[in-house]
C-alpha positions in Angstrom: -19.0 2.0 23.3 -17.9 -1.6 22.7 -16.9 -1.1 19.1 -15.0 1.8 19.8 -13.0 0.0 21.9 -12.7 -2.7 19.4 -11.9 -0.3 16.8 -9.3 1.7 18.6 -7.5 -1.5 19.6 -7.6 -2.9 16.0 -5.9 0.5 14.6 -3.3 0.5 17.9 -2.7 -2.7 16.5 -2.0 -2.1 12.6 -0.4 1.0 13.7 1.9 -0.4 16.0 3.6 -2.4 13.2 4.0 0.6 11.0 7.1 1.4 9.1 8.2 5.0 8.6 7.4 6.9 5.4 11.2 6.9 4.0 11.3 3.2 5.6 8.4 2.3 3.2 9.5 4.5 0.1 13.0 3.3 0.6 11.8 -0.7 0.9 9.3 -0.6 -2.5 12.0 1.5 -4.6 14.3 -1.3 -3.3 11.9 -3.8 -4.5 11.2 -1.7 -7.7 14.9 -1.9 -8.7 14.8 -5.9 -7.8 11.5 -6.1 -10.1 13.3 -4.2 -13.0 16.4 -6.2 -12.8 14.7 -9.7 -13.0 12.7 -8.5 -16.1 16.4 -7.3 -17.7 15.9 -3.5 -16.9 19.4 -2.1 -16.9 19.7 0.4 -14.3 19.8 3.4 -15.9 18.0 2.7 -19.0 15.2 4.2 -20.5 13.7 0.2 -20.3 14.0 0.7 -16.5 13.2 3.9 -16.2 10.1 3.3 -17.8 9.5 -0.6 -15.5 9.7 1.5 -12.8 7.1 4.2 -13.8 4.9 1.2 -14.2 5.8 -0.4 -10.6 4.5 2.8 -9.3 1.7 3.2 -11.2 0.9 -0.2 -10.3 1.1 0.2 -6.7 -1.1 3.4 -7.0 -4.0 1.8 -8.7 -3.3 -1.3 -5.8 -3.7 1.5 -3.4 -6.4 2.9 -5.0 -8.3 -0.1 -4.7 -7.4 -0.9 -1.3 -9.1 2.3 -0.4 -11.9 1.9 -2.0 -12.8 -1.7 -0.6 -11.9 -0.2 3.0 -14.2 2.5 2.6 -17.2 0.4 0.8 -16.7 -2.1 3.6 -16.6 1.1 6.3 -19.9 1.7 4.8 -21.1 -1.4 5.3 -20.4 -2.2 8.8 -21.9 1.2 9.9 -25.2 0.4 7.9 -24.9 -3.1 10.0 -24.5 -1.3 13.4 -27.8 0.8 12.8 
């Protein structure tokens, strides 16, 4: 009963800074653009269009991973709490 507590508070707490969907999407494209720029992307160009297929791709691998250590580590603290 504890941890559920524990739990619920931790997620009320990460959610409560949470940005909107077209407030993150807008942010990262914003950064994408800023990323492309520095490396001397033109906007435009098939050079940035192609820096910022990789920013993407990047960030969904980063994801990826992310969700995999959460899970693995899910995994482990329930295996702990038997």
């Amino acid at each position: 009963m504890e941890t559920t507590r524990i739990t619920a508070l931790v997620l009320l707490a990460l959610l409560s800074g949470c940005e909107t969907l077209a407030e993150e999407q807008e942010r990262q494209f914003k950064q994408d653009v800023a990323i492309c720029s520095r490396y001397g992307a033109e906007y435009g160009s098939p050079a940035h269009y192609q820096c910022m297929m990789f920013q993407q791709q990047r960030r969904d691998y980063n994801n990826a991973v992310m969700a995999a250590n959460a899970n693995y580590m899910a995994a482990q603290i329930r295996a702990l709490s038997y």
